[in-house]
C-alpha positions in Angstrom: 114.5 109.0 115.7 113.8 106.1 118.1 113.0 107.9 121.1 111.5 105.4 123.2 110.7 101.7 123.2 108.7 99.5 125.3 108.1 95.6 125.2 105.7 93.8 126.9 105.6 89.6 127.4 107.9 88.9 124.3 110.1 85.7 124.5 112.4 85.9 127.3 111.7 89.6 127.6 109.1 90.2 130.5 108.5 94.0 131.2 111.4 96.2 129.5 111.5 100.0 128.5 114.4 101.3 127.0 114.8 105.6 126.3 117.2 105.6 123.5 119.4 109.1 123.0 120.9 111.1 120.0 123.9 109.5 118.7 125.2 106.4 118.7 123.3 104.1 121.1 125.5 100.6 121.8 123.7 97.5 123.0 126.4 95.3 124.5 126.0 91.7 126.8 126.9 88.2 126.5 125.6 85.5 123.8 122.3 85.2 124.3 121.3 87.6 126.7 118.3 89.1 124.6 119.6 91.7 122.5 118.5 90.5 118.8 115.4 90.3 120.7 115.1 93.9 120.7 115.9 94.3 117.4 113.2 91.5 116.6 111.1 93.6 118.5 111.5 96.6 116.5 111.3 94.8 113.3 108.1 93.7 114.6 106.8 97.5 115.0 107.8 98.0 111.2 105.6 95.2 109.8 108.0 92.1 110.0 105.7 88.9 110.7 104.9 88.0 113.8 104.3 84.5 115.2 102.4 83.2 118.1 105.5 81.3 119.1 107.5 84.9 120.1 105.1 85.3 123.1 106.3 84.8 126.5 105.6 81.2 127.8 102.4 81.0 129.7 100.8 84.7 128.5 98.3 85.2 126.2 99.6 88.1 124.7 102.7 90.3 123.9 103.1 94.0 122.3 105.9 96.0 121.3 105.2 100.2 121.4 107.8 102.7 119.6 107.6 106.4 120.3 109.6 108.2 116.9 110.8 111.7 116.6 109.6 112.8 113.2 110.3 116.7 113.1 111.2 117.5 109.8 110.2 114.1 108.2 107.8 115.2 105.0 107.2 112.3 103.5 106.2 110.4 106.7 103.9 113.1 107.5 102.9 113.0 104.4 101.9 109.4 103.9 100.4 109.3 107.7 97.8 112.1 106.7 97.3 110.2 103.6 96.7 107.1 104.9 94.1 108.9 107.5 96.6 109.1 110.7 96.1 112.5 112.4 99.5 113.5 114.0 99.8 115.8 116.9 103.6 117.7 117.3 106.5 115.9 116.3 105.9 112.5 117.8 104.2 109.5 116.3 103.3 105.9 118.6 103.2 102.8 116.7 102.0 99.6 118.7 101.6 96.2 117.8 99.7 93.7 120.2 100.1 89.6 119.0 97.6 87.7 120.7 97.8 84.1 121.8 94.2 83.5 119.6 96.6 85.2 116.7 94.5 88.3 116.4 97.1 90.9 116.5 96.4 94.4 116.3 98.4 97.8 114.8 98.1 100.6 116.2 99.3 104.2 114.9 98.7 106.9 117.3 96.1 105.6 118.8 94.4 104.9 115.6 93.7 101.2 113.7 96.5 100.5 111.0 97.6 97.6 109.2 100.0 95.3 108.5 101.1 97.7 105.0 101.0 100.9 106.3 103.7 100.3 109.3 106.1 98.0 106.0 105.6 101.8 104.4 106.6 103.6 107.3 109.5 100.9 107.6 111.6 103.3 105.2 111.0 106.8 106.7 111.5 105.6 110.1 114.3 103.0 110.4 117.0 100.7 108.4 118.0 97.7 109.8 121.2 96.3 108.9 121.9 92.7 109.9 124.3 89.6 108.9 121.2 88.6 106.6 121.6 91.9 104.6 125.6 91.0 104.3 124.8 87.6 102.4 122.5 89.9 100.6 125.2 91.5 98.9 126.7 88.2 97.4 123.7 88.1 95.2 124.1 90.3 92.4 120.1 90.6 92.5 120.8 93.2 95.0 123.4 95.1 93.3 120.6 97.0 90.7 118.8 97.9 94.0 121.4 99.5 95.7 123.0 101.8 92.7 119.9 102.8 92.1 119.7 104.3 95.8 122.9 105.8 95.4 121.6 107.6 92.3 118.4 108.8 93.4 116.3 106.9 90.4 113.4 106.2 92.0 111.5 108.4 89.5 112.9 107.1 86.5 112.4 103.2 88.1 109.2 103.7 89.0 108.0 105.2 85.5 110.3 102.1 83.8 108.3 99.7 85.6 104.9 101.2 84.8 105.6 101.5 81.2 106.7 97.8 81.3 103.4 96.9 82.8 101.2 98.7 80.3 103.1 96.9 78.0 102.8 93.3 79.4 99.2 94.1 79.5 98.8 94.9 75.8 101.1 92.1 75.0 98.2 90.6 77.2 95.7 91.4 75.3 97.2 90.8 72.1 97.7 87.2 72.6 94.2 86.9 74.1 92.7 88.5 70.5 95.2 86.3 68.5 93.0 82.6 68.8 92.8 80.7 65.8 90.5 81.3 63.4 88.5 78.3 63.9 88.5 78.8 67.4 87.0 82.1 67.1 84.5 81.2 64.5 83.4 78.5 67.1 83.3 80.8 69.8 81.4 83.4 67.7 78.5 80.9 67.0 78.3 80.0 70.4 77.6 83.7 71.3 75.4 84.2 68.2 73.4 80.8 69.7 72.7 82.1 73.2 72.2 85.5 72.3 68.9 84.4 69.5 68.2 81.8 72.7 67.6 84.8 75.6 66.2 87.8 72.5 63.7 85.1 71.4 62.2 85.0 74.6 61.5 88.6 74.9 61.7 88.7 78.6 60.4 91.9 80.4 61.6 92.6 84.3 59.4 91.3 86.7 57.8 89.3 84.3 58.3 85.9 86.9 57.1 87.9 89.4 54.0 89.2 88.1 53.1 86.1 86.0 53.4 83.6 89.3 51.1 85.6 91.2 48.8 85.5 87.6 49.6 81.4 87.5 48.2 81.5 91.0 45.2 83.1 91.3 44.1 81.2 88.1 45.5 77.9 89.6 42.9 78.5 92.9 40.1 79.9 90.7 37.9 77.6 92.1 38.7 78.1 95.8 38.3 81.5 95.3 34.8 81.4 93.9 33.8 79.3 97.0 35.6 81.5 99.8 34.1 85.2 97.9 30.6 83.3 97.8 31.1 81.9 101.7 32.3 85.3 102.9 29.6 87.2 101.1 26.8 85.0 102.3 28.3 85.3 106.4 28.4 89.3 106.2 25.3 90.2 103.8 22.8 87.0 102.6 22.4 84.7 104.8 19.4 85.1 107.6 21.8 85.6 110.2 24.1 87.5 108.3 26.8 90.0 110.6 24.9 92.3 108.9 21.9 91.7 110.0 22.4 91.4 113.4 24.3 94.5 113.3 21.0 96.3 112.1 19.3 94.9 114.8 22.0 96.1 117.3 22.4 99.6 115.5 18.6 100.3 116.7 19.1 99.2 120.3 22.2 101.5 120.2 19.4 104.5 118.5 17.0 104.0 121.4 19.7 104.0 124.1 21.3 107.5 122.2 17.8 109.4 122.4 17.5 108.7 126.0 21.4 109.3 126.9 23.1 111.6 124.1 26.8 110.1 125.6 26.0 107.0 123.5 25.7 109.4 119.9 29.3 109.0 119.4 29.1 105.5 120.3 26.5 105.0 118.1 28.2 106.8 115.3 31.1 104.8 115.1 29.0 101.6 115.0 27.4 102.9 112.0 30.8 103.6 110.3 31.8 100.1 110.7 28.6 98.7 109.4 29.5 100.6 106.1 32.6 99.2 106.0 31.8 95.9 106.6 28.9 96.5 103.5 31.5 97.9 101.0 33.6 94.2 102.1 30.2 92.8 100.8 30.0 94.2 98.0 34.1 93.8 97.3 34.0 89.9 97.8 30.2 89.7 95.3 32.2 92.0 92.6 35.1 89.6 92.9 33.5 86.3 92.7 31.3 87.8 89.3 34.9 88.8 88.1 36.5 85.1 88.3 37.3 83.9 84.8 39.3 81.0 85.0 40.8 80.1 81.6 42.4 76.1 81.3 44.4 77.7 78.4 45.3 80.5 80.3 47.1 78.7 82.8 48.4 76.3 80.4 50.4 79.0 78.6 51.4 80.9 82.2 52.7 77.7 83.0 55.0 77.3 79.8 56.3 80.9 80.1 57.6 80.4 83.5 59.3 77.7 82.6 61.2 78.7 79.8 61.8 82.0 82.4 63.0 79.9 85.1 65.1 77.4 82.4 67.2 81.0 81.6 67.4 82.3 84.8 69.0 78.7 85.5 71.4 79.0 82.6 72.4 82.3 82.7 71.7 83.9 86.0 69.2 83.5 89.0 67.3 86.7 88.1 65.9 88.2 84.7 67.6 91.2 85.8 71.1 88.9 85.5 70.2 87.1 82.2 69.3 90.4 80.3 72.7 91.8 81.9 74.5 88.6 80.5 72.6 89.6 77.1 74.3 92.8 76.8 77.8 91.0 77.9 77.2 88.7 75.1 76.6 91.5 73.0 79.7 93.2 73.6 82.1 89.7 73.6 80.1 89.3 70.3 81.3 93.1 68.8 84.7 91.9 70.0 85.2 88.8 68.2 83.5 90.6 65.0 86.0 93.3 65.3 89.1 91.1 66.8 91.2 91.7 63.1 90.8 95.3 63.4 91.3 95.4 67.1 94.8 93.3 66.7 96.1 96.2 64.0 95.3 99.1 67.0 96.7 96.6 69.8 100.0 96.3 67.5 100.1 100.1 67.0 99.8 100.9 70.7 102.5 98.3 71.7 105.0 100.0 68.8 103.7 103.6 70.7 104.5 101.8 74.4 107.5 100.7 73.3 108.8 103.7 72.2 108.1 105.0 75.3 109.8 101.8 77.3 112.8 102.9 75.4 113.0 106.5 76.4 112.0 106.3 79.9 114.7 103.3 80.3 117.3 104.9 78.2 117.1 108.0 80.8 116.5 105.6 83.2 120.3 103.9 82.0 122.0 106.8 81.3 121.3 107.8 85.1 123.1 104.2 86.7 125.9 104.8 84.5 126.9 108.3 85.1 126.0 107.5 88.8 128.4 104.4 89.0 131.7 106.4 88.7 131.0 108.7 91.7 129.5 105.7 93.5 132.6 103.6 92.8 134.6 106.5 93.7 133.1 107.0 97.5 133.0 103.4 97.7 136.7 103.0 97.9 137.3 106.1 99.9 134.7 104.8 102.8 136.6 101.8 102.5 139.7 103.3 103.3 138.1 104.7 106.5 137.4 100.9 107.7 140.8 99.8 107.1 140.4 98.6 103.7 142.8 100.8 102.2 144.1 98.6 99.2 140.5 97.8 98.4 139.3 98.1 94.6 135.5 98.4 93.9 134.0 98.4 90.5 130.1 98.2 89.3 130.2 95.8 85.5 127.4 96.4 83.1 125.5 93.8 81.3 122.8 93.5 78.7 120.4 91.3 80.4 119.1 88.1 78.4 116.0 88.9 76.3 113.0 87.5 78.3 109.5 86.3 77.2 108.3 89.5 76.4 111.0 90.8 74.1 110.5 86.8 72.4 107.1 87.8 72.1 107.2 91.2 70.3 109.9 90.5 67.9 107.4 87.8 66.6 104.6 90.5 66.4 106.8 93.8 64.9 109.2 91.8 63.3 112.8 94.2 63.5 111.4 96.6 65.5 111.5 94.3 68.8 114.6 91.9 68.0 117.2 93.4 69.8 115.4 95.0 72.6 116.3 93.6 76.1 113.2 94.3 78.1 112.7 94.5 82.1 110.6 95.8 84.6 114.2 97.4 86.3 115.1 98.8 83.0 117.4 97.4 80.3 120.6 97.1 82.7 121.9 94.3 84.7 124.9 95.0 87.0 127.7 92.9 89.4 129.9 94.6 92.3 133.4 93.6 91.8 135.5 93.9 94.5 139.4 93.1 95.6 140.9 93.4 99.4 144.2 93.3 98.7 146.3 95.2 96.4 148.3 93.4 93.4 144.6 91.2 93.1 141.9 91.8 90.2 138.6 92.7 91.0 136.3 89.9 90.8 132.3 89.0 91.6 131.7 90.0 94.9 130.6 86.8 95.7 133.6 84.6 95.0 136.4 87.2 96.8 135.0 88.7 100.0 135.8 87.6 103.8 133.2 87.6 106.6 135.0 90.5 107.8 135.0 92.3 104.7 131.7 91.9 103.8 130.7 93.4 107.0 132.8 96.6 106.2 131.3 96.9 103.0 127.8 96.4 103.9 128.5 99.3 106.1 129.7 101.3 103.6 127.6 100.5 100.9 124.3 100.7 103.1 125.2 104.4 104.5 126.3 105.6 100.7 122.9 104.2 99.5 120.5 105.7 102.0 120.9 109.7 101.9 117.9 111.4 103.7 116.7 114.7 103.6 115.6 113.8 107.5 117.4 111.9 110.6 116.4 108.0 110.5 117.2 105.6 112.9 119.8 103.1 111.5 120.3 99.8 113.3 123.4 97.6 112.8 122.8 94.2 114.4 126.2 92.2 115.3 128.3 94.6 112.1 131.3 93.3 114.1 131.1 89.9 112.9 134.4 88.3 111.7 136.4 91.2 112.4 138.6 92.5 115.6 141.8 95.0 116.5 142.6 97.9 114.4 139.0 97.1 111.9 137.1 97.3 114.8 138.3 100.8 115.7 137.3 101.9 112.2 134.1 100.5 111.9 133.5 102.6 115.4 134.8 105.6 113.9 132.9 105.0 111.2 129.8 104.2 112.7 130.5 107.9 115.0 130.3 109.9 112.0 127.5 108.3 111.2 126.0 109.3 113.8 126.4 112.8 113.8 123.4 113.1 111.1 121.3 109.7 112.0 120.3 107.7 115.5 122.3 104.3 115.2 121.6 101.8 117.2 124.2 99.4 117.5 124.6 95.4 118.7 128.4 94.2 119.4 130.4 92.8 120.8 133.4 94.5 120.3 134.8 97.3 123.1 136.3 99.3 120.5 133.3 99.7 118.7 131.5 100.3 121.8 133.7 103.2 123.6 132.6 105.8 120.6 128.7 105.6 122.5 126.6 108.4 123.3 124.6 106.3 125.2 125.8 102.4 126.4 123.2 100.2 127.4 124.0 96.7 128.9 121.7 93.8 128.0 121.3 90.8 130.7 119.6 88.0 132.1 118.5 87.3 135.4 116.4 84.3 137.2 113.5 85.1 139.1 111.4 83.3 140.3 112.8 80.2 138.1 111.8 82.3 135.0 114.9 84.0 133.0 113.8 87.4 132.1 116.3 90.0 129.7 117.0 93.3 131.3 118.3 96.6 129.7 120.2 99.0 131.7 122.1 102.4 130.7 125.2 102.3 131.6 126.8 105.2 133.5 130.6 106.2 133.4 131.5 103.8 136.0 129.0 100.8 134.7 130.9 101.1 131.1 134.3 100.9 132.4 133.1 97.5 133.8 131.1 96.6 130.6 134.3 97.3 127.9 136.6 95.6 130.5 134.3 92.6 130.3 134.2 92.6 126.8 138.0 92.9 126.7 138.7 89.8 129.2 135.8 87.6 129.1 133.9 86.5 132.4 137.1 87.4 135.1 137.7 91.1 135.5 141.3 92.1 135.4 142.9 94.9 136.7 144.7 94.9 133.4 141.3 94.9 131.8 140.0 97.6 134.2 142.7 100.2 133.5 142.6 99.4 129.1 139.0 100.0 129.6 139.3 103.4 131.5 142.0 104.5 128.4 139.6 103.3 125.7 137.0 105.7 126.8 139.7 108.2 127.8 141.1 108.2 124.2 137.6 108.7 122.7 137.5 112.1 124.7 
């Protein structure tokens, strides 16, 4: 249950907060005062798309927050915790911030969400009915949808659909292992080509690694010699060797040490680094008589790294990726040596999947048909209750056409797929046939129903196809369209007992519809400041026996008006 909503910088809407009740909850005002804007706005907190252009003119950005009642509600609970939303009580808060930059931001309790999570909530939380979902119903598209609700087949759909998936995939993978021969013979010699191409060069990781640093010592042989013999000569040989003047230092720092023993430490580490700069010495002589430079040597270091570097170039930037690519090859090789064998299991897994497809859309069928007869049954009776009493209401069945895939496996298992009708929805296409009037045949739904009537129906056949196990938060934006008088009355009777198990939140502009409220709230706008801002204000007794006597006269107030107002809300007792 919507408990509490408040909106923040969003079109003509500057600061509003709105604490919805239990019930049925009427927004009422003139044309254009705001209130789809509130329902945008709460469409906007269940993942509809936002747009820069529904922030308020000269902010830089807007945000919608929600607090939702969710006692009771397992499945939302259960998703939340799943999706890593910690919940404290029965309360959730979901916020959305749109930026003028467009960097938006969800929040759920506090916590970072996306865009996903709050179109998954959508369903647990709320169901918005508009005029858009009343041209919805013309398209039989829809129809499939909204048996199935009725029916509860959500299990059997959802299995349907996977089964038909698995099979598209094999169906897949069959046509991928069904080249031509020549195609695959070409392919395979490719493969066999670059396989003998990377094996033949025997490449070993690191091998480019280790055999540049070879390639360069050998390439600088020379320049080695003469820095080993240069170094050597400076520390040890030469006259004037470091060396030597260290020796000559080394027994200053002896005499000084016999006459004051604080220089023996002193003169012990000078000694240590002597030694150290002798084993240096010694290093660089043994290095220089080590140098063996080899023309041929190079020559061939050389050649390898080229043919190294000419694979890495072809088939990766790193050995590591070329002898990866060599085990790929491998494997696509094994494939196309094996497709023949591979294309009889393929066949016998699709026959095995298609067995299934048949059983879990069979149940899936049996379900919508036995469904339809109770559903067309409380169909007509709801209608009754919105003054459609002569109404007729009947769900038609149809094969569907066979699509690509059914084309595909009849060409592949011969009998065994030629009259199977394939879909992801099951094997079942349906139409809603409806008649007003009595005497008239039931036709397509879209050729026979009124403005008026569709609006009644989409009533009905939205509250018959959403049961809950939990209290949700239906909104009805403008139901009232196209219809007046004595409909109007049962569309708000209508919409009272639907409200005795779920929240509704309703948008007219009808005062027969809008006497049943729990809880009337009047949408307006005022001009402050020379910017127009919407305001939302709960009505008390007095304010609704204005509000209905506005919506029964129009801008002048009659006393007339005034008094059929007072008996309207009297009557509702």
């Amino acid at each position: 249950m919507l408990k509490f909503l408040n909106i923040a910088n969003l079109a003509v809407i500057n600061r509003l907060q709105i604490e919805f009740r239990p019930g049925l909850n009427i927004l009422s005002g003139e044309t254009g005062s705001g209130k789809s804007i509130i329902i945008d706005a709460l469409g906007l907190l269940l993942g509809e798309r936002a747009s820069q252009d529904m922030i308020r003119t000269g902010e830089t950005r807007a945000y919608v927050e929600g607090i939702f009642g969710v006692e009771g509600n397992l499945p939302l609970q259960e998703l939340l915790v799943t999706s890593g939303i910690e919940i404290e009580g029965d309360e959730i808060v979901i916020k959305r911030e749109m930026a003028a930059n467009g960097r938006g931001r969800i929040f759920v309790n506090n916590q970072s969400a996306t865009l996903a999570l709050l179109k998954a909530i959508q369903p647990h939380l709320i169901d918005i009915h508009g005029q858009g979902d009343q041209q919805s119903l013309l398209s039989a598209d829809a129809h499939l949808d909204l048996l199935d609700a009725y029916a509860g087949a959500d299990q059997w759909r959802r299995k349907t659909g996977l089964v038909y998936e698995r099979l598209l995939k094999l169906a897949q993978a069959l046509e991928a292992s069904q080249r031509t021969e020549s195609e695959r013979l070409q392919m395979l010699d490719l493969i066999e080509y670059q396989i003998l191409e990377i094996e033949r060069a025997r490449l070993s990781p690191h091998e480019d690694v280790e055999g540049e640093a070879e390639r360069k010592i050998l390439a600088n042989a020379e320049k080695l010699a003469t820095l080993c013999g240069e170094a050597y000569s400076l520390i040890y040989e030469d006259e004037c060797s470091v060396l030597s003047q260290m020796g000559l230092a080394q027994r200053r720092l002896n005499e000084l040490a016999e006459v004051d023993a604080r220089f023996a430490a002193t003169l012990e580490q000078f000694t240590a680094a002597k030694y150290t700069l002798e084993d240096t010495a010694f290093l660089v002589r043994d290095y220089a008589e080590n140098i063996n430079f080899s023309p041929t040597r190079l020559k061939e270091l050389e050649d390898r790294l080229a043919e190294i570097n000419r694979l890495k170039r072809k088939y990766g930037g790193a050995i590591e990726v070329v002898l990866g690519g060599l085990e790929r090859l491998k494997a696509r090789r094994e494939e196309l040596q094996q497709s023949e064998e591979r294309e009889r299991g393929l066949k016998s897994e699709l026959r095995s999947m298609l067995e299934e497809y048949q059983g879990v859309a069979e149940q899936l069928g049996r379900l919508r048909r036995t469904s339809a007869q109770s559903f067309e049954r409380i169909v007509v009776k709801e209608l009754a209750e919105v003054a459609l009493e002569h109404s007729r209401f009947s769900i038609h069945f149809r094969e569907p056409v066979r699509g690509a895939l059914a084309e595909r496996l009849s060409a592949w298992l011969g009998e065994e797929g030629t009259k199977i009708a394939l879909g992801r929805a099951g094997r079942e296409e349906i139409e809603f046939y409806f008649s007003a009037n009595a005497g008239e045949e039931v036709k397509p739904l879209s050729g026979v129903a009124s403005g008026g009537e569709l609006s009644r129906l989409m009533l009905v056949l939205k509250t018959v196809t959403a049961p809950t196990l939990f209290p949700r938060t239906l909104i009805f934006d403008e139901i009232d369209a196209g219809i007046g008088g004595r409909v109007s009355e049962a569309v708000g009777q209508r919409l009272t007992r639907l409200a005795e198990t779920n929240q509704v939140l309703c948008v007219t502009h009808q005062a027969q519809i809008a006497r049943h409220a729990q809880a009337h709230f009047q949408v307006t706008k005022e001009v402050d400041r020379e910017r127009t801002a919407t305001i939302v204000v709960e009505l008390t007794e007095g304010g609704r026996i204005e509000e209905l006597a506005r919506m029964i006269g129009g801008r002048e107030i009659t006393t007339l008006a005034r008094r059929h107002a007072k008996e309207l809300l009297k009557a509702r007792g």
